[in-house]
N, C-alpha and C positions, 0 to 999 in steps of 0.2 A: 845125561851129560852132553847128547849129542844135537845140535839144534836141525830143526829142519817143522816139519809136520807131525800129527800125531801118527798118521798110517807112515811114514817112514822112520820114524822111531819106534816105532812098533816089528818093523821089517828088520832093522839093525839086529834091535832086542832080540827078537827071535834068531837070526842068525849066529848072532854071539852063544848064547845059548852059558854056559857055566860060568864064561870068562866075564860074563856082565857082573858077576857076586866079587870077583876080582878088581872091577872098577868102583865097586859101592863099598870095599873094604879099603880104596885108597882115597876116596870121599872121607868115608870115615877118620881116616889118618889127618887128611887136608883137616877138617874140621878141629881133634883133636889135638892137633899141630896148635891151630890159630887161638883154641882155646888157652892153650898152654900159657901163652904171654898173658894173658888177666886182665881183665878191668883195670882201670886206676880211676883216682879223683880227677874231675873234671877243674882243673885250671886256665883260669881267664884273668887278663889284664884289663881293664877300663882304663881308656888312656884321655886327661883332661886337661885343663890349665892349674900351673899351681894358686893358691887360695888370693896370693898376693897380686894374678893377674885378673883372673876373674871370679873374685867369693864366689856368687850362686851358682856358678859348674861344677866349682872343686865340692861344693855342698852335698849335689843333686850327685854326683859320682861317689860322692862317702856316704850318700843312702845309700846305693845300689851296691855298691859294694857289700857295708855291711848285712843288706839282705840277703845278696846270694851268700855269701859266706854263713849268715843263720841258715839256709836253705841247703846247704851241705856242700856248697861249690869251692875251693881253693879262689876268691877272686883278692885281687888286689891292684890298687890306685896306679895309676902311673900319670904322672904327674909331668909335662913336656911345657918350656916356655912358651911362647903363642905360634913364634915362627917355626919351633920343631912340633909342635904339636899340626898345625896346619900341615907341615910336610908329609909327615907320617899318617896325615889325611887320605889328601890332593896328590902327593907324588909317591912315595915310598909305600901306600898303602900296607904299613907295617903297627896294625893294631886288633885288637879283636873285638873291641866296643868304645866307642868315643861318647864322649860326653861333652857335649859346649854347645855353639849359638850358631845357627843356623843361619846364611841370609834369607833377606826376603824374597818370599813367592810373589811373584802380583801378577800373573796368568799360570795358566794349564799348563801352557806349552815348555814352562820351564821345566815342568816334571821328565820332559821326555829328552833330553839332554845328560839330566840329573840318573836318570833309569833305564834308558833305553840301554838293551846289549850291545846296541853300536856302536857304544861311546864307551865300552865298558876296558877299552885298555887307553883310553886317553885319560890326560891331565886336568888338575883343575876338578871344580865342580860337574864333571865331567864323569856320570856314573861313579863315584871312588866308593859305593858299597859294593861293586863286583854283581852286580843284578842282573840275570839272566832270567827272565821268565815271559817265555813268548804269550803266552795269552797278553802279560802288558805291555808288552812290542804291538802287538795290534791295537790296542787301546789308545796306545801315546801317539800312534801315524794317523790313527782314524778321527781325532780331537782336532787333528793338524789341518786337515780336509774337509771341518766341517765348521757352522756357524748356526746361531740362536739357538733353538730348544735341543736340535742336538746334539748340539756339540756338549749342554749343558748335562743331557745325558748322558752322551758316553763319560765326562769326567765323574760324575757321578759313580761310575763304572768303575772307573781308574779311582776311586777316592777306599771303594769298596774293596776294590783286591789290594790298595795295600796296607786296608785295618787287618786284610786276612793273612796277607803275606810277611807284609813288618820286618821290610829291609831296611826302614827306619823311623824311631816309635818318633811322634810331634809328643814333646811335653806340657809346654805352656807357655804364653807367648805376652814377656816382659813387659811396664809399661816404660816407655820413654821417659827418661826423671830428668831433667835440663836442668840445671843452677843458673840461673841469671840476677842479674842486680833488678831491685826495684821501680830503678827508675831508668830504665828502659821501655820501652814501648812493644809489650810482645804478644799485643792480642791475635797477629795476625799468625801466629804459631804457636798453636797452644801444644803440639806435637816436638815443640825447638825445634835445630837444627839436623833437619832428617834431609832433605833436597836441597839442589840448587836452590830452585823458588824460595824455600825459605830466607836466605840470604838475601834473596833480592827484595821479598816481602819486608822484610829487616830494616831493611835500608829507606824502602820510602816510605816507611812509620815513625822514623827516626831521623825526618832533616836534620834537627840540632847536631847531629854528628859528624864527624868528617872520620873517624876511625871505629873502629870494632875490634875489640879486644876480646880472643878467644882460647878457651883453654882443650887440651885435649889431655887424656892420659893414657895413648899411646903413641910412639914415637914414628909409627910408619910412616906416614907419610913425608915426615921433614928427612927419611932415608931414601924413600924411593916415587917416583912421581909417575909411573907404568900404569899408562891406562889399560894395558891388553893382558896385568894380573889379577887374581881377585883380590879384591877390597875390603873391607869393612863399610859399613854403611857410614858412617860419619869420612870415612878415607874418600870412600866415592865420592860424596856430594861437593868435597871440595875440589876432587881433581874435574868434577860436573862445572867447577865455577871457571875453568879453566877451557876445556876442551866442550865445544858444542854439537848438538845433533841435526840430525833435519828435521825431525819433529818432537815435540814434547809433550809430556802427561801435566798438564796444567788442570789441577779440580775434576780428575776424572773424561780429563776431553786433551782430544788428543790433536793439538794447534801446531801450525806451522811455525818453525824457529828458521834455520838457515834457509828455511826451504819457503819458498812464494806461497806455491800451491802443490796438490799432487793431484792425478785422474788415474782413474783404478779401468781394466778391461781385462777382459775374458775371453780365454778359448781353450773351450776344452777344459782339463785339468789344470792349465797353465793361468795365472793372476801377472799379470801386466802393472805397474807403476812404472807414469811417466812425470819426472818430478823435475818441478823446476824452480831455478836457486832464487834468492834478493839480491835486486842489482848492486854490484859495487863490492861486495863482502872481501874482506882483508885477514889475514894472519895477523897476530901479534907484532912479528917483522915489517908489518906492512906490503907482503907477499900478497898476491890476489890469489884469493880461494876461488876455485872453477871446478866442473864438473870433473874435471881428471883427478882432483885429490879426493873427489865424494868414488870413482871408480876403483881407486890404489886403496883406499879403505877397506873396501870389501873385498879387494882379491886377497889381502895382507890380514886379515882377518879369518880367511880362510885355509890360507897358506903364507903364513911369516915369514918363510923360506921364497915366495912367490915363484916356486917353480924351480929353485935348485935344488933341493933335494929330491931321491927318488920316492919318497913319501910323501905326505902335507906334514906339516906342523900348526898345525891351528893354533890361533890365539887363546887362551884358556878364559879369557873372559871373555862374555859375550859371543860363545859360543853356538847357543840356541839359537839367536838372532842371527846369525850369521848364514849358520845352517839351510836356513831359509832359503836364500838367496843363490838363485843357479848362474847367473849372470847379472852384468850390466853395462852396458851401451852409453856411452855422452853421444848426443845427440848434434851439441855444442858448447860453448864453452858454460853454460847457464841449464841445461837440459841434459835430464839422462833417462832412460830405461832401466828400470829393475826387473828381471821374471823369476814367478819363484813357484815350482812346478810341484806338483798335488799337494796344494796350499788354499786356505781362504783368503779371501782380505782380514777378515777379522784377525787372521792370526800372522797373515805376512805384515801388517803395521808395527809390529814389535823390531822386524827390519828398520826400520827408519828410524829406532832412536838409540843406536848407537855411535859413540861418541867418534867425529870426521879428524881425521887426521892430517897433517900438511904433508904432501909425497915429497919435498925439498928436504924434510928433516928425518922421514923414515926409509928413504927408499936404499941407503946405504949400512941399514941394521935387516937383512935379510941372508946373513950366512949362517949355514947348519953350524951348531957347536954344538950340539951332541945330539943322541935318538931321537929325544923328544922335545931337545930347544936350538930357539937361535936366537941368533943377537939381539933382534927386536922383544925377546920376552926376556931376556935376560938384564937389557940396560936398567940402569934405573933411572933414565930420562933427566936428568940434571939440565936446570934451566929448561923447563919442557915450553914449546911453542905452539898456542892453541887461536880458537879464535872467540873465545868464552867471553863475558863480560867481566872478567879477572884476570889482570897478568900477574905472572911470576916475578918477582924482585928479588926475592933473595931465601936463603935457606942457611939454617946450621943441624947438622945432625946431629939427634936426641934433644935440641932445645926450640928451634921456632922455624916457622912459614912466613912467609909475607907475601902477600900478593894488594895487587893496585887496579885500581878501576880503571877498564878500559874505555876511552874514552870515544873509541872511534865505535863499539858496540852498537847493531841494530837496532837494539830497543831504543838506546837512546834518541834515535831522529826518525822514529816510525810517525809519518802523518796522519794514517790512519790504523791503528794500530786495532787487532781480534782484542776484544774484547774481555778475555782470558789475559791477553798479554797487558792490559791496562794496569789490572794488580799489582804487576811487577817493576812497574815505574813509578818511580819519586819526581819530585823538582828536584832534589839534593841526590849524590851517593855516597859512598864511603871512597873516601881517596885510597882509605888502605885497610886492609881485614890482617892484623896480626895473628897468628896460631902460637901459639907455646904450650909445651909439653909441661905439664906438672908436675912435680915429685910426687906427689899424694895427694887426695882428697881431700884430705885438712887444711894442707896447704892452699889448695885451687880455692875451696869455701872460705877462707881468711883472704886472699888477692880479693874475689869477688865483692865482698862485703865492705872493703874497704877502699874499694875504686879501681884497684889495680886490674882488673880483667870485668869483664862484661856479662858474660855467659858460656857454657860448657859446650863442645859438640859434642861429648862422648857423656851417656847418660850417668850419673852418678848411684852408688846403692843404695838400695831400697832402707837398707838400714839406716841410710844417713837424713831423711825425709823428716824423721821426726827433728833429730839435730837442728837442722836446718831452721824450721817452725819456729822451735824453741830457742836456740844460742845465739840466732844472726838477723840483727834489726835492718841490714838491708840488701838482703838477698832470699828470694824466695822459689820454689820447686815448681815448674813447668810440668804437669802432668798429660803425659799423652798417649795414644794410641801405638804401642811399638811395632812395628815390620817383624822383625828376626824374631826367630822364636829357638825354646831350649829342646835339643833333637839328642835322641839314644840312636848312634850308626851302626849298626852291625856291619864286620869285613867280611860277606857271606864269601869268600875264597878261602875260608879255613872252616873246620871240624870246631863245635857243632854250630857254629852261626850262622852256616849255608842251609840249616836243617830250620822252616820257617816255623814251627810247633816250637824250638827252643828260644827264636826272637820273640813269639807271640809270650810265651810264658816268663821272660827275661820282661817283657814291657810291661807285663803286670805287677812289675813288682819294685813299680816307680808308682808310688803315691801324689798323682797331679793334685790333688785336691790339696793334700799338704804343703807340695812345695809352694804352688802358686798363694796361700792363707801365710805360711810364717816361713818357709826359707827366704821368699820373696818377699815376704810381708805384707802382705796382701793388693800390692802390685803389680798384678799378672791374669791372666783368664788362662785355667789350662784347657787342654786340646786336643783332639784324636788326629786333625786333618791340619797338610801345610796349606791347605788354601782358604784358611780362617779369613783372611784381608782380602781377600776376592770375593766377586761376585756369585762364585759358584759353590757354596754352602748350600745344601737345602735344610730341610730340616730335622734331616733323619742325623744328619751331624753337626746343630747344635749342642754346645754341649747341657746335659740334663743332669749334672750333678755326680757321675760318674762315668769311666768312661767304656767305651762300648768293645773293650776287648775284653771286659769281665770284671768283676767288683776287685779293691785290693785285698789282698789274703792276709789281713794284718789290721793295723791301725794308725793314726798319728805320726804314721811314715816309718813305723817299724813293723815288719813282716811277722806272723807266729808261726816258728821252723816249721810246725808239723803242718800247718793249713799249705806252706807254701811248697811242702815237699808234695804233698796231695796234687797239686797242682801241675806240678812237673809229673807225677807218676799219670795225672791225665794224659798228656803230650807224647807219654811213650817212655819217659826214661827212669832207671833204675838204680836203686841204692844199696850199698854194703850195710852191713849190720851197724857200721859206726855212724850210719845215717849221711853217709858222703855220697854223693850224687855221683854215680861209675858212670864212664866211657869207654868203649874199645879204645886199647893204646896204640 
């Protein structure tokens, strides 16, 4: 009982001499004591969207469900609308298994945001599994610091301990289902409307048009227009049409947008960008954009509060990117310095493309309203001011968007424009891109078909594919490669989901092969790893037809009790005679 060394616990021992049989008799007690209170059945919530927000969550959560509950667990659905379900994410981290859609990965370095224990009491995508595991603390800073083969190593590394650790299982990774009209022009997006770019691709495929007609089926964005909250992929790309960066992921390459050029230098540990703007560049207002609003981005990114609070409050999106970034210097009004200290270039470029903000319209949303917000995350930015090739016109909440081509836009008068950015340019644009929310699906594929709307940004279900084929002579299914993928989060701050032998065996007993073949309908690739859309897949996680945490204990997406009880008694834990999986209470 007494700690120290063996030879002084040896020296106690001996001195004590009888009264030691007195302290192994109140052990005894202590144990007897703890015993007394009992095992009970292990009780879990899986917390998802209900069916009517997003069928294949609420699907893939009433597998899992019903398997643990065959497998002797108490589990049951909990079913939260999109914004409570998120909250109970991101802020409230009040769940013990989630179920839903992941955004997309498209680097390493997002993991380390996402997992890192530094981040593990912030907001946002901002660690919300509660991950504490220093071996991958060193992994996510060592990724950060390095470039080519090994960086592609160590993620490698990082890819490895979290199939072992599985503080959150990858399911399977959606395809992109777009509805559009026929007679559209949509070769140049076979993926729809996933990016800015695409939008813009859109447009100079489409001269005959002067409007775009879009459907969505969910109402966020016509509520809130906050670049510095998380988004949804389709939310993003349009508040992207709106608000611009310094540079952009155009096919893989990463070209200059507000920004001229940049030059990268070294010293030391330290990566040096010194970036400088395109002449003339305007606000929406017709405000001049200058290197002071690309400096007020990144300190207000960093800290919302800019310095009034005795905390930071970091922006909850675009955190990782931000992170980056120790400082920056204008130069002048067109030139600035960024340094971003034990960092590569490879990995400090992800700096430059988050989206620049105008200091004239945020610099007076910077007061603490509560621990962990302030005013700037909290607005919902009504009439937002960008300098995007789309303005804001008008909004009704729950029914439509409107936004108008900006005309004063760089691309438009580039005389010699990269070569990347050529794509992006028509003779024609759309004078105006409408949004409107849908009632339903049925509804959206009826407007589509008969002229009333164009194309979907929000992918439609897998279910509806064949529908569509068969019932609508002129609107057809855009299939494409999806981003997001379907993710099982474990809240490892609670009993036993902090125990990684109870996630590994909890993720076994999600049948990816099934969902991705008929929940999904065979529109999907499942998956062990979130960096499937990345370059850094080798080949050890391909996937090969099952997945590499162990075969499903079951079949057809339903578990057999006994195989899957087996499985759990592998991991360590044990059952009452009624076959219920006990825990210390």
């Amino acid at each position: 009982m007494v700690s120290g060394s063996v030879s002084s616990r040896r020296t106690v021992l001996a001195s004590l001499g009888a009264t030691a049989l007195g302290a192994s008799a109140g052990c005894l007690d202590f144990f007897r004591e703890m015993g007394s209170t009992g095992p009970a059945q292990l009780s879990v919530n899986v917390t998802t969207l209900p069916a009517d927000d997003d069928t294949s969550s609420s699907r893939i959560a009433r597998q899992l469900v019903d398997n643990l509950s065959e497998s002797g667990v108490n589990a049951t659905i909990d079913p939260r609308e999109d914004e409570q379900a998120l909250r109970a994410l991101l802020l409230d981290h009040d769940y013990d298994i989630f179920v839903g859609r992941h955004p997309a990965i498209t680097d390493p370095d997002e993991l380390r945001t996402l997992l890192h224990t530094r981040y593990s009491e912030e907001d946002g995508w901002q660690n919300p599994y509660g991950v504490t595991i220093p071996s991958l603390d060193d992994l996510l800073d060592n990724q950060r610091r390095e470039s080519g083969e090994q960086r592609i190593q160590t993620v490698t590394e990082i890819q490895n301990e979290l199939l072992d650790t599985q503080p959150f299982s990858v399911i399977a990774y959606p395809s992109k289902l777009t509805a559009a009209r026929t007679d559209l022009t949509t070769d140049t997006l076979p993926g729809g409307l996933t990016t800015r770019n695409d939008y813009l691709r859109l447009e100079a495929a489409n001269p005959e048009r002067d409007r775009l007609l879009v459907s969505l089926f969910r109402p966020t964005v016509t509520e809130n227009l906050n670049p510095l909250v998380p988004e949804t992929g389709p939310d993003k790309a349009i508040l992207d049409c709106i608000y611009d960066p310094l540079f952009e992921w155009v096919d893989d390459e990463l070209v200059p947008w507000l920004a001229e050029d940049v030059s990268w230098s070294e010293n030391g540990n330290t990566v040096r960008a010194t970036v400088r703007l395109r002449p003339a560049l305007e606000w929406h207002d017709e405000t001049a954009l200058t290197t002071a609003d690309i400096g007020f981005t990144y300190d207000m990114l960093r800290d919302t509060t800019m310095g009034d609070s005795d905390n930071p409050i970091p922006a909850p999106q675009f955190r990782g990117r931000s992170s980056l970034v120790d400082s920056v210097e204008p130069l002048s009004n067109s030139e600035i310095t960024l340094e971003f200290p034990d960092t590569s270039v490879e990995t400090a470029r992800r700096a430059l493309t988050v989206p620049i903000l105008p200091q004239h319209e945020w610099e007076d949303r910077t007061e603490r309203s509560a621990d962990h917000l302030s005013t700037a995350i909290e607005t919902s930015n009504e009439e937002p001011i960008g300098s995007g090739p789309f303005v804001y016109e008008d909004s009704t909440e729950d029914q439509e968007l409107i936004l108008s081509r900006n005309e004063e836009h760089f691309l438009l008068d580039l005389e010699d424009p990269h070569e990347r950015l050529e794509s992006l340019r028509g003779d024609t644009t759309f004078d105006e891109i409408e949004f409107e929310v849908g009632v339903n699906v049925g509804v959206v594929l009826g407007d589509i078909d008969s002229g009333d709307r164009d194309i979907t940004a929000t992918s439609i279900p897998s279910g509806e594919v064949e529908n569509v084929q068969n019932n609508y002579d002129n609107t057809e299914v855009l299939i494409g490669e999806g981003q997001e993928f379907f993710v099982l989060g474990f809240n490892t701050r609670r009993h036993p989901m902090g125990n990684h032998q109870f996630r590994r065996t909890v993720a076994r007993l999600v049948d990816r092969n099934y969902i991705a073949e008929t929940v999904l309908d065979g529109y999907a690739q499942p998956s062990d790893t979130p960096l499937k859309r990345t370059e850094f897949v080798t080949d050890e996680f391909s996937w090969n037809g099952q997945s590499r945490l162990g075969r499903f204990p079951g079949e057809d997406g339903a578990v057999d009790p006994e195989d899957a009880r087996e499985t759990f008694r592998d991991a360590g834990f044990r059952f009452d005679e009624d076959g219920n999986l006990i825990v210390q209470d």
